[in-house]
N, C-alpha and C positions, 0 to 999 in steps of 0.2 A: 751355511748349514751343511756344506759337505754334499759329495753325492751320495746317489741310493746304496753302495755297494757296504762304503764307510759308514753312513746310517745305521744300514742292516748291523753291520757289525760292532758297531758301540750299542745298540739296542739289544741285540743278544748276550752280550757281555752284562750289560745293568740288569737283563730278564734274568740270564740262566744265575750268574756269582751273585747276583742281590736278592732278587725276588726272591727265589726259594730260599736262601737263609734268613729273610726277615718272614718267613711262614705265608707268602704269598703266592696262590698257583691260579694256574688261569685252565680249569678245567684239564687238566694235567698238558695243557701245550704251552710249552717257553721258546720254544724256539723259534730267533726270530726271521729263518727261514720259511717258516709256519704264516708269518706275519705279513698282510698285503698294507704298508706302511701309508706313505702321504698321498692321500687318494685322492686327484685330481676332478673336481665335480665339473660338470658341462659351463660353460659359460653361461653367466646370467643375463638372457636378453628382458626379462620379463621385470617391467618398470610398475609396479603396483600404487606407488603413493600417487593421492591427488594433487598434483600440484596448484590446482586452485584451491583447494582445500589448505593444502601448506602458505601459499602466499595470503590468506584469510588470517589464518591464526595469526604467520610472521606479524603484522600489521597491529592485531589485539595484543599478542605480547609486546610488542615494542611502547606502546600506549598502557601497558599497566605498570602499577606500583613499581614490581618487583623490577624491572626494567631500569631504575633509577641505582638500584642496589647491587642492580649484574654485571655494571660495566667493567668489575673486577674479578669477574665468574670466566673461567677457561671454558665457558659453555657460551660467553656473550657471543650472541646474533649481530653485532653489529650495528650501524643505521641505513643500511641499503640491503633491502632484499635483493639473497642470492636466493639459487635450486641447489646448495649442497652448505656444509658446515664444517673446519674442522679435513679428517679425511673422509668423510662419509661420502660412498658413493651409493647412489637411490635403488643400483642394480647389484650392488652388493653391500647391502648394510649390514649382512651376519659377515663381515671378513675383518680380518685382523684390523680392526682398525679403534678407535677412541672408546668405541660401547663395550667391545669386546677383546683385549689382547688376545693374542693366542701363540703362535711361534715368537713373537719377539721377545730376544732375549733367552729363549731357549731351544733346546732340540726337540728332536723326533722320539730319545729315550725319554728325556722327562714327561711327553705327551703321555708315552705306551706306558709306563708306570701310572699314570694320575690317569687312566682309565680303568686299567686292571683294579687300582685302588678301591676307585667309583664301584666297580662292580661287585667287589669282594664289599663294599659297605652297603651294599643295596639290601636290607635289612626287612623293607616294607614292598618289594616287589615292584616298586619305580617303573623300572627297564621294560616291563610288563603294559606297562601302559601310556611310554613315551617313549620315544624315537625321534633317530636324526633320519635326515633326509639331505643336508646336504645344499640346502638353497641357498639363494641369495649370498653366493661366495665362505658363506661358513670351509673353515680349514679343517679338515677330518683326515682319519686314517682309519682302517677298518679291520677288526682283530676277531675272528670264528666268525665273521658275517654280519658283525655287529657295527653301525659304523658312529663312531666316534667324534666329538667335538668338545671345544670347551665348552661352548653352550649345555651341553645334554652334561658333562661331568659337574660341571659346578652348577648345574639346576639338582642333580641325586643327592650330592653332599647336600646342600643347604637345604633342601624339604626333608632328609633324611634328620637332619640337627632339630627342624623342626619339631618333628613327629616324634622324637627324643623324650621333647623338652617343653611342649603343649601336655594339656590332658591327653591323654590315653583316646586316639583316636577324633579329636573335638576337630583337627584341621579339614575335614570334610566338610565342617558344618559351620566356619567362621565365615564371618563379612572382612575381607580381606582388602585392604588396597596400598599397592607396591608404590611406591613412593620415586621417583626419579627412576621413571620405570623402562627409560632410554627405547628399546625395538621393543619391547616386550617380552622379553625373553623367556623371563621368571610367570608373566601372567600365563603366557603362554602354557609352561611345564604345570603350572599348577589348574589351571582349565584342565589339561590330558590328565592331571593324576588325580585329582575331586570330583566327588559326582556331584555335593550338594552346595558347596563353597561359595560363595555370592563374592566377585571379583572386580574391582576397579584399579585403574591405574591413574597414576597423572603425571606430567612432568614440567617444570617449568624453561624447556627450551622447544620452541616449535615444533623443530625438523623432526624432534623427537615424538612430539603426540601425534604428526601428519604419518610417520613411519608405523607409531605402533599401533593407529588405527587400521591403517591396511594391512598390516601384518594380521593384525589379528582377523579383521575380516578377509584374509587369506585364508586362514587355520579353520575357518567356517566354527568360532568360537566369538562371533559379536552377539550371539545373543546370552551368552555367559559373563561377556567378562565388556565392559563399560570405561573407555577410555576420559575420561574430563580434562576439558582444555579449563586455562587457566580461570578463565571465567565461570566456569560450571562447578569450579574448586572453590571459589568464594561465596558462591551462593546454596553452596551443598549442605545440607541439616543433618543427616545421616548420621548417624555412628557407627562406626568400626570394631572389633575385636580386635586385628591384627593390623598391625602395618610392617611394612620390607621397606627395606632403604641397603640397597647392594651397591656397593661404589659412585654413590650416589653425595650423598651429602660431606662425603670426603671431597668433593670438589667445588662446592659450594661456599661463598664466603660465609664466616659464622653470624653475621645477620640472617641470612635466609634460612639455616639451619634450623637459628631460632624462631623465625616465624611459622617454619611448618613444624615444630617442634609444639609452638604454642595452639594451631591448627589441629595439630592430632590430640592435643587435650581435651579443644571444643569438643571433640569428635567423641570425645571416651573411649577412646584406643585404648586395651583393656593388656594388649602386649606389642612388642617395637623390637621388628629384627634388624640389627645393624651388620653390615659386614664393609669396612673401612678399607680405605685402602693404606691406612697404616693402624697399627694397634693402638687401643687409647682407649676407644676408637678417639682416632683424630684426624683430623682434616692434614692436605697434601702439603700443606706448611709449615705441619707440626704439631699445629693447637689440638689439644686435648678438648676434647667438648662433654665432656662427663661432668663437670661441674655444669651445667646447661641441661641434664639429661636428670640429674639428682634433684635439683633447682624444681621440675617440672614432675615431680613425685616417681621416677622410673629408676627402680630398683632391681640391678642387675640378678639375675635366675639364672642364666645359662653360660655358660662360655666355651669354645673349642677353637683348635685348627682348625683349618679345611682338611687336611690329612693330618690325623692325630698321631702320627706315630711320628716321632721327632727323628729316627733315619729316612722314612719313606717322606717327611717334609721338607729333606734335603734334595733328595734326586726328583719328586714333582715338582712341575712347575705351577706357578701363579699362586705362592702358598697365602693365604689368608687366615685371620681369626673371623672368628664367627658370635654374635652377642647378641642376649635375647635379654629383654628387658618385661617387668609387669610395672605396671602402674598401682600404687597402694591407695 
């Protein structure tokens, strides 16, 4: 990545020659002498997940259905329970790692751009009502005070696309549940920015419900937002308005895709946010799953970047589409 000095200075060069000619200013400060860059947060001693709680679940997932169907999932568990998955570590599950890229693959300019971005798109006053902090190893750099991650950038854009492309104001008031919803990221952001939004998550790898349970009851948001392990997913009657699925069923083989695919129909999922990790959307193989998504009556409404400006989608990093589908 270079040192800090080299940083600073390819960071100023993309702020000061790019930013301002693509009409981007950052409350009139570019300079990235201005800029307190990759801001190193305290070490994370503080171990939140239960581990008896994770080796419980480990055990019911391995014993259900979908277990039969995962052993080709880049998320499979295995058959011998570990305490980690993958690079997941328990004291740093917000850091660069499987849930969340962040530096890899890119610099410190692409960060400070795809923040500035975030903020210049903050349309509904987001930032107003969420925050980084910095925990559990998240990679941040910190720009007028404000301190930055991918998690908080790519939670603005995508409730921002949201709030777009829903009725005029309705995301307040939707039954929501994030679908391969990994730490929690997104239930997280959307707890902090809803006041009346009734939120679930679920996800079909352990490590992942035992994390995003205590994360959230970190956030002092479990009485908002309702995680289901995989069992509480089969027997749940509920309907939905909304469902999220953020790099999530891109890594899924297309059987499981289509079984919660078939799942959010029971449900009466009324809309279905996809954000792939290749466009298609389609899974990390390739397959196109839009015949699968048509098939199940979901008729694309929305589409975007993650940064819609096709120079500014060159110089950020982690670009994605973004796809909002209604059910007819």
């Amino acid at each position: 990545m270079g040192n800090l000095s080299s940083i600073k200075k390819n960071a100023g060069f993309l702020l000061e020659r790019k930013l301002q000619s693509y009409g981007l200013t950052w409350k009139g400060r570019s300079s990235a002498a201005q800029l307190s860059l990759l801001e190193e947060q305290p070490p994370s001693e503080l171990q939140i997940v239960d581990l008896d709680e994770y080796q419980s679940l480990w055990h019911a997932y391995a014993n259900h259905p979908l277990s039969k169907v995962a052993v080709t999932d880049i998320w499979y568990q295995g058959t011998e329970f570990k305490d980690s998955l993958k690079d997941i570590n328990l004291k740093k599950f917000r850091g660069d790692n499987a849930y969340v890229w962040q530096l890899k693959s890119h610099d410190i300019s692409s960060f400070v751009i795809s923040a500035l971005f975030a903020e210049r798109s903050d349309s509904y006053g987001l930032l107003t009502r969420t925050r980084e902090d910095g925990d559990f190893g998240a990679q941040c750099i910190r720009i007028g005070g404000r301190l930055w991650s991918r998690d908080l950038i790519d939670s603005v854009m995508e409730i921002t696309f949201l709030s777009d492309h829903l009725p005029s104001g309705s995301l307040d008031s939707l039954r929501i549940i994030d679908v391969g919803s990994g730490y929690g990221r997104l239930l997280h952001r959307l707890a902090d920015t809803t006041q009346n939004a009734t939120l679930y998550g679920a996800d079909g790898v352990a490590l992942s419900t035992a994390i995003c349970r205590a994360y959230i009851r970190h956030q002092d948001q479990d009485a908002r937002v309702t995680v289901l392990s995989l069992a509480e997913v089969d027997d749940f009657t509920e309907d939905f308005d909304l469902a999220t699925n953020v790099h999530s069923f891109s890594e899924m083989p297309l059987e499981i895709v289509v079984r919660w695919l078939d799942w959010l129909v029971e449900r009466k999922v009324r809309y279905l946010f996809i954000v792939p990790n290749k466009p298609g959307p389609a899974l990390i193989d390739g397959t196109v799953f839009m015949p699968q998504l048509i098939e199940r009556g979901f008729e694309l409404v929305g589409r975007r970047e993650k940064f819609d400006d096709p120079l500014i989608g060159k110089l950020a990093f982690h670009q994605n589409e973004f796809y909002l589908f209604a059910r007819r």
